[in-house]
C-alpha positions in Angstrom: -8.4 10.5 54.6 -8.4 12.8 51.6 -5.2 13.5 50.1 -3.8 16.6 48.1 -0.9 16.4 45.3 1.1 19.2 45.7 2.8 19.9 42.0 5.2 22.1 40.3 3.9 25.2 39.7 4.6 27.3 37.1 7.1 29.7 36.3 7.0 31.9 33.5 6.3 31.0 30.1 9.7 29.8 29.7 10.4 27.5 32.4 9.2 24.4 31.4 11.1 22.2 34.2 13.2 22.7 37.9 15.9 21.1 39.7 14.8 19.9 43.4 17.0 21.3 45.5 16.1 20.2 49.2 13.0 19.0 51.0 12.2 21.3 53.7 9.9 18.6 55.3 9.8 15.1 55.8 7.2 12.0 55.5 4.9 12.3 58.6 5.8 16.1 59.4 2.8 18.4 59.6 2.3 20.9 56.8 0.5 24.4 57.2 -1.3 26.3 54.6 1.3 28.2 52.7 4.2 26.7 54.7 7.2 25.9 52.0 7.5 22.4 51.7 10.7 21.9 49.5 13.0 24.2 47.3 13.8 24.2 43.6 15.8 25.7 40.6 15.8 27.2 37.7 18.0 28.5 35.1 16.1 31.8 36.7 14.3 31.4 39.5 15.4 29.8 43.2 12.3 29.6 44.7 10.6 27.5 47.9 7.3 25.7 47.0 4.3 26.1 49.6 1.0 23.9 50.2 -1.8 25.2 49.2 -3.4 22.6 51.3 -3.2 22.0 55.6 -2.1 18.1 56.4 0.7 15.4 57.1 3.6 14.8 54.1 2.5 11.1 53.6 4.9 10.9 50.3 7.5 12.2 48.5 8.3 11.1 44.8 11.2 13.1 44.0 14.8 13.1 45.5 16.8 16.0 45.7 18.8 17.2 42.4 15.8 15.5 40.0 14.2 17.6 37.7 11.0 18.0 37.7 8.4 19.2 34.7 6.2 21.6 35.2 2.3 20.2 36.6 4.3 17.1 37.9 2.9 16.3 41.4 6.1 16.5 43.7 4.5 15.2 46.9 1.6 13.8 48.8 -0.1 15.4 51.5 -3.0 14.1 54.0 -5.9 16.8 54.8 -6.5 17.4 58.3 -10.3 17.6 57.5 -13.0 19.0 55.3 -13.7 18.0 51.7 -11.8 15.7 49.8 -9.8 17.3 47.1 -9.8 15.7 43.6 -6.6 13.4 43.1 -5.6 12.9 39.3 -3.4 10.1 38.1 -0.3 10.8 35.8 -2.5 11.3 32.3 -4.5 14.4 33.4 -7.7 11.9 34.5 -9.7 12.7 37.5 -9.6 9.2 40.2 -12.0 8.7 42.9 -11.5 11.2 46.0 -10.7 8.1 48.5 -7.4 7.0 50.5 -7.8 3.9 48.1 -8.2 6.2 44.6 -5.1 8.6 46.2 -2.8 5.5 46.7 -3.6 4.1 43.3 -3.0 7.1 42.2 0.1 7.4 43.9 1.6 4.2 42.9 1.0 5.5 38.8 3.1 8.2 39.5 6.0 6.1 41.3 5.9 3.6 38.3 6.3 6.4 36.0 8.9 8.2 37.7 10.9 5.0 38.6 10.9 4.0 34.4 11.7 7.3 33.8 15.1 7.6 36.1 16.0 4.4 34.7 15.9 5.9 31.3 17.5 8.6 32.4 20.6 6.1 34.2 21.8 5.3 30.8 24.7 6.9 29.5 24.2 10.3 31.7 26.7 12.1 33.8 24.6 12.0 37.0 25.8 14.5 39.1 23.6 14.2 41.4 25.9 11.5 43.2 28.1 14.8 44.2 27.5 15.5 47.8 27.7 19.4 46.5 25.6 21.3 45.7 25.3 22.6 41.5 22.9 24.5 40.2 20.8 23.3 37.2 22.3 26.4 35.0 26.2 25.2 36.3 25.3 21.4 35.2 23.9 22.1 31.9 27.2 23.8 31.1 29.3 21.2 32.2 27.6 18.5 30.3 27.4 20.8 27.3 31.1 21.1 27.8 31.9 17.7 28.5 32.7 18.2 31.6 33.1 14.6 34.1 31.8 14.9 37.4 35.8 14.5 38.9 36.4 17.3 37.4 33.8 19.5 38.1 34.5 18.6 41.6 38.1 20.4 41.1 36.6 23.7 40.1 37.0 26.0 43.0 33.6 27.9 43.9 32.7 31.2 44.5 29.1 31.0 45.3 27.8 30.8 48.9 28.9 28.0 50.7 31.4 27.1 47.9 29.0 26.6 45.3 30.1 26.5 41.8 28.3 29.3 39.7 28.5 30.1 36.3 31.2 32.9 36.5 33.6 30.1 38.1 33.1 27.5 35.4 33.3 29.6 32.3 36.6 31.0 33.9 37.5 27.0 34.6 36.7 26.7 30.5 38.9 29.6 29.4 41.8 28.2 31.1 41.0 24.6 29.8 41.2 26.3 26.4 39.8 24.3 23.3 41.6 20.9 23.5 39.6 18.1 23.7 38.2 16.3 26.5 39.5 13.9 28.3 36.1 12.0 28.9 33.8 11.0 26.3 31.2 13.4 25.4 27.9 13.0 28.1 24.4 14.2 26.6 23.8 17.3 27.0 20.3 18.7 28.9 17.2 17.7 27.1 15.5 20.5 25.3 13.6 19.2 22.3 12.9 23.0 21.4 14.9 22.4 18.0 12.0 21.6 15.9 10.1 23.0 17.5 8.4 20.0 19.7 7.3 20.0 23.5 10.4 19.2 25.8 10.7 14.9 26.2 9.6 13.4 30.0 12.0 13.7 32.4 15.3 11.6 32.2 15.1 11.7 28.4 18.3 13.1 27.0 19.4 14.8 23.7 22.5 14.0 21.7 25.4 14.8 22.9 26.2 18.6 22.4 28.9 19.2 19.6 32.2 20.6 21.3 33.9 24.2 21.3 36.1 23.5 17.8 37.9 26.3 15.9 37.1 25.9 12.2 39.5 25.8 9.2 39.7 29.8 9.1 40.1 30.2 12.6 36.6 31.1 13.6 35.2 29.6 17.0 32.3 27.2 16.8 30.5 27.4 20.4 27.0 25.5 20.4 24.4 27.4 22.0 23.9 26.1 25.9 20.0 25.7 27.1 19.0 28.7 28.2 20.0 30.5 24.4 18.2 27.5 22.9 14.9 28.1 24.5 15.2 32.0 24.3 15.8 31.5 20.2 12.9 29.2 20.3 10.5 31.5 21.7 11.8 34.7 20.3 11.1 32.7 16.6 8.0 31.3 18.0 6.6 34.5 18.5 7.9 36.1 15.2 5.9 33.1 13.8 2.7 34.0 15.8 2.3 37.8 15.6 2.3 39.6 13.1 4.6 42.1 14.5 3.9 46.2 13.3 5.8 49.0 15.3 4.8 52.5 15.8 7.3 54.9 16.9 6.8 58.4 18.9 9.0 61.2 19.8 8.1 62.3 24.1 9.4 65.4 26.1 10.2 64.2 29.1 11.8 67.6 30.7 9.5 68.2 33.3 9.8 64.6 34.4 13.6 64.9 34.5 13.6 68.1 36.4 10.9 67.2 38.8 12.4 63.7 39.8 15.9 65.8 39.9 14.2 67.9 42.8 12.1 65.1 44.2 14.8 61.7 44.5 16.7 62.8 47.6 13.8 63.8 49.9 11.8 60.7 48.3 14.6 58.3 49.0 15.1 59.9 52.4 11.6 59.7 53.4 10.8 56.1 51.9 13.6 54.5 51.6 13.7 53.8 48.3 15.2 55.0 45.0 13.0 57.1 42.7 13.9 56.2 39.4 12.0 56.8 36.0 10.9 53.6 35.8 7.9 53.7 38.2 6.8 56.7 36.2 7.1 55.4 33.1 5.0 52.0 34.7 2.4 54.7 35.8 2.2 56.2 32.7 1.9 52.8 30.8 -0.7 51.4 33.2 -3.3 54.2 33.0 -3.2 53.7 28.8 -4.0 50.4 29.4 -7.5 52.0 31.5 -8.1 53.7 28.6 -7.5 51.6 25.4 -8.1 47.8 27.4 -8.2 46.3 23.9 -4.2 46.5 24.2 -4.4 44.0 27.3 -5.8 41.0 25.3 -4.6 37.6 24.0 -5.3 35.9 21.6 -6.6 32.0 21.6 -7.0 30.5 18.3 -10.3 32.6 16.9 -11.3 34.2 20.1 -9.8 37.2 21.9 -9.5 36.9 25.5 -9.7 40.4 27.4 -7.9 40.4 30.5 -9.6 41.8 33.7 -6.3 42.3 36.0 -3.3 45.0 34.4 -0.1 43.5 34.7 2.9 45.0 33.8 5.8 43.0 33.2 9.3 45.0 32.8 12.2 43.0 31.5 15.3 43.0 33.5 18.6 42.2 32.5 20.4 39.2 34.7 23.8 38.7 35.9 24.4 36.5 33.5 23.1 38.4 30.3 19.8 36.5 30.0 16.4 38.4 30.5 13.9 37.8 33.0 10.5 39.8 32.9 8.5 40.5 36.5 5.4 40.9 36.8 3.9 43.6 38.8 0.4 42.9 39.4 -2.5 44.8 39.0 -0.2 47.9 38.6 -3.4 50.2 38.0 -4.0 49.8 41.4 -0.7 51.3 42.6 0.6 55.1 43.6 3.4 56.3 42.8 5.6 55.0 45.9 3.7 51.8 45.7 4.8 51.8 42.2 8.0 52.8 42.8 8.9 50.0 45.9 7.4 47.3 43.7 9.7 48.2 40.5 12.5 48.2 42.7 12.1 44.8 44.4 11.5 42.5 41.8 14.2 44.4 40.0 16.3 44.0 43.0 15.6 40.8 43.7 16.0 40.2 39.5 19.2 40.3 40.0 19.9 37.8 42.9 18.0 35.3 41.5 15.5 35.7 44.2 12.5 35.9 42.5 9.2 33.6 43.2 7.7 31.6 40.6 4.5 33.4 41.0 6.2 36.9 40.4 7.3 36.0 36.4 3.6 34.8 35.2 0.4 36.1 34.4 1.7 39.0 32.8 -0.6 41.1 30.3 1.4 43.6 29.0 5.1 44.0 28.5 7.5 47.1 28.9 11.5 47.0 28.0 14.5 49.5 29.1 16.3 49.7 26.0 17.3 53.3 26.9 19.8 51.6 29.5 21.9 49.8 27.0 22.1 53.6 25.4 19.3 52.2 22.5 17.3 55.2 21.1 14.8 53.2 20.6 14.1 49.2 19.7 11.4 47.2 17.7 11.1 44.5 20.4 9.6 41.4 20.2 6.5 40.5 21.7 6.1 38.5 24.9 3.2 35.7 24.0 0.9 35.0 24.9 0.4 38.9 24.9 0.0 41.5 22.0 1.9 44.5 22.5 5.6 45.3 24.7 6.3 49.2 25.0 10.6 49.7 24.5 11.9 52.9 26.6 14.5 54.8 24.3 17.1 56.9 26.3 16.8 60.1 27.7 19.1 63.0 25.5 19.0 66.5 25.8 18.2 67.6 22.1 17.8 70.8 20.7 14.6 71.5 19.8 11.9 74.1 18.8 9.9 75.9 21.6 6.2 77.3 20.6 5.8 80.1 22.8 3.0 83.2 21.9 6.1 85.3 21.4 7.0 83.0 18.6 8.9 80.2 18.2 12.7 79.2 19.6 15.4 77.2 19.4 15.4 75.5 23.2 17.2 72.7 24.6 14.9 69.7 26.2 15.0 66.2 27.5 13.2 63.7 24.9 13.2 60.1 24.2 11.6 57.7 22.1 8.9 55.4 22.4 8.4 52.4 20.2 5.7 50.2 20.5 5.3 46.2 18.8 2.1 45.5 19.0 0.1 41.9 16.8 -1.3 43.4 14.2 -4.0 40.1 13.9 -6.1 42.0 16.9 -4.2 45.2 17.1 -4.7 47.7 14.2 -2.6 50.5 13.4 -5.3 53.1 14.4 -5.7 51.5 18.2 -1.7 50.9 18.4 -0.9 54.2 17.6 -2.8 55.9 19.9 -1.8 53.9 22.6 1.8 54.9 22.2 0.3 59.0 22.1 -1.9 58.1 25.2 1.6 57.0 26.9 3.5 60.0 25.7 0.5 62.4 26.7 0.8 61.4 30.3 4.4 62.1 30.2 4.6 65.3 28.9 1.8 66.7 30.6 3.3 65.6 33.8 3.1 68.6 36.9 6.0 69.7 37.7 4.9 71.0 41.1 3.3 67.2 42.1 3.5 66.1 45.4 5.2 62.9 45.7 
């Protein structure tokens, strides 16, 4: 019988690797099409795993708490019927579409998996022999820190079912203070972002991270932990790409205030969800797009690729302090409400670390709050592989001067600030300009009376 390698998909442009956390099936247990068959983590992202294919689990190849990179093939399933599907041995290259091809195929990928934990056996804290449960994020810390598996089985945990989060061992490191450890130092989780390289195979480690130390005048030296190492990468890596030009433009936003003033309560009562200015301002960004759909490009080497779908991704702050950016998909296609419940869930679900793998990809275009830290406005950096992000400046009440055919007055009026980064390789000035007035045109010409 044909068989299918179900892999890791993946999970943003940042995620690079996840943390198995359970199987939710077993060797010889029937698998539907789309049913979840195990669950893993991120430093981001809990998320279950479906098949893409209908069958029998003949073989799993990873054991709860491994991590996995992304495009690894995590199990083995048996069709049911119909075509063979294509089975690819651990280099990339196509094998023949037989049982005998699939099980040569499979014992590659055990050989290479088995050398690789055995790599990975050597001088690492495994954690994994813990019968509880800790999060990738949570383990990265602690081997950052130094910290031995005995005593990260002391820390008390917060977290469902007593898990350990990251609130409960940063409060365990204040405590601890900056004397030394009482374990030698373990390696620290494997980046290889610091010159810039692809992350090593699984199991590989990095040198052991350099202690919390107080230097000579007093200051704190506090190494950076994974998840600030690969945001500075890519932040620097897209510095490096882009040739990043802003444009800057002033909106009056008064009638949008006033009208979502009148319009939140019976909106909220009726559908059951918030009405916040985000949606609009999503709207607003998304029928741009329609109009100037040389701003939803990328760029690959000396070709431009235009994309056909408009996907908005909005950054969203985490619990933690990191970003994550959503995607909403195809947000031309939305209404207002659809808008609105979409911007709400991920945002929602953000923030619970609930998000699925295929909800932080495939993004086209990029918009960021900054208005909700209080920022007037921000010269953000672009999200590759795409070539503009839109930052939202907070809403002020300014004074400002009112044409009127009476003449002219001194009024007072809701505005904000719209900056807007966009690669100046493919973007010009002319064409990024005007998207940022095609945005601010939509605003401020918004009906007050509209039906929502």
């Amino acid at each position: 019988m044909p068989k299918f390698e179900l892999k890791l998909p993946q999970m943003g442009e940042s995620v690079a690797e996840a943390t198995l956390t359970s199987w939710l099936k077993e060797v010889g247990d029937p698998v539907e099409m789309d049913e979840a068959v195990f669950e893993i983590a991120t430093d981001k992202v809990d998320s279950e795993v479906p098949s893409e294919v209908e069958g029998i689990l003949v073989k799993k190849l990873f054991n709860v708490d491994d991590v996995i990179k992304v495009g690894q093939t995590v199990a083995v399933i048996e069709l049911n019927g119909g075509e063979a599907v294509a089975v690819r041995d651990v280099s990339g290259k196509a094998v023949k579409d037989d049982e005998a091809a699939a099980g040569e195929s499979v014992k590659v990928l055990e050989k290479e998996l088995e050398a690789a934990k055995q790599t990975a056996a050597a001088g690492s804290q495994n954690y994994g022999e813990s019968a509880r449960f800790y999060s990738p994020l949570v383990k990265n810390i602690a081997r950052e820190e130094n910290i031995s598996l005995s005593e990260l089985e002391k820390i008390e945990g917060s977290g469902k079912e007593g898990r350990v989060t990251k609130n409960d061992i940063i409060a365990y490191l204040e405590k601890r203070g900056a004397a030394p450890a009482g374990t030698a130092a373990q390696p620290a989780a494997a980046t290889g972002l610091k010159d810039g390289t692809e992350p090593p195979a699984t199991g590989q480690q990095e040198r052991p991270a350099t202690p919390r130390v107080t230097s000579a005048m007093g200051d704190e030296i506090i190494p950076m932990n994974r998840m600030a190492r690969l945001i500075a990468h890519h932040m620097v890596e897209s510095v490096s790409t882009s040739a990043h030009v802003q444009s800057f433009i002033e909106v009056d936003v008064t009638n949008i205030v006033e009208w979502r003033e009148r319009n939140k309560d019976s909106f909220e009562k009726r559908e059951g969800e918030k009405l916040t200015f985000t949606p609009i301002f999503m709207e607003a960004v998304a029928k741009a797009i329609k109009k100037f759909p040389m701003i939803n490009i990328s760029v690959d080497g000396d070709t431009i690729i235009k994309r056909k779908n408009i996907n908005i991704g909005m950054a969203a702050a985490l619990p933690d302090g990191n970003l994550i950016v959503p995607v909403i998909k195809n947000a031309d296609q939305l209404n207002l409400v659809g808008m609105a419940r979409a911007v709400n869930d991920l945002a929602h679900r953000a923030r619970t670390n609930a998000l699925k793998p295929d909800e932080v990809k495939d993004g086209t275009y990029t918009v960021t709050n900054v208005g909700s830290f209080g920022s007037v406005f921000g010269t953000p950096i672009i999200n590759q592989p795409q070539v503009g992000i839109l930052a939202l400046g907070a809403i002020r009440k300014v004074p400002a001067v009112i044409e009127t055919e009476a003449g002219d007055f001194i009024g007072i009026r809701s505005k904000m600030f719209l900056s807007h980064s966009y690669d100046h390789r493919v973007v010009n000035g002319a064409l990024g300009g005007m998207f940022a007035k095609a945005v601010a045109d939509y605003l401020e010409a918004w009906d007050i009376d509209r039906e929502v």
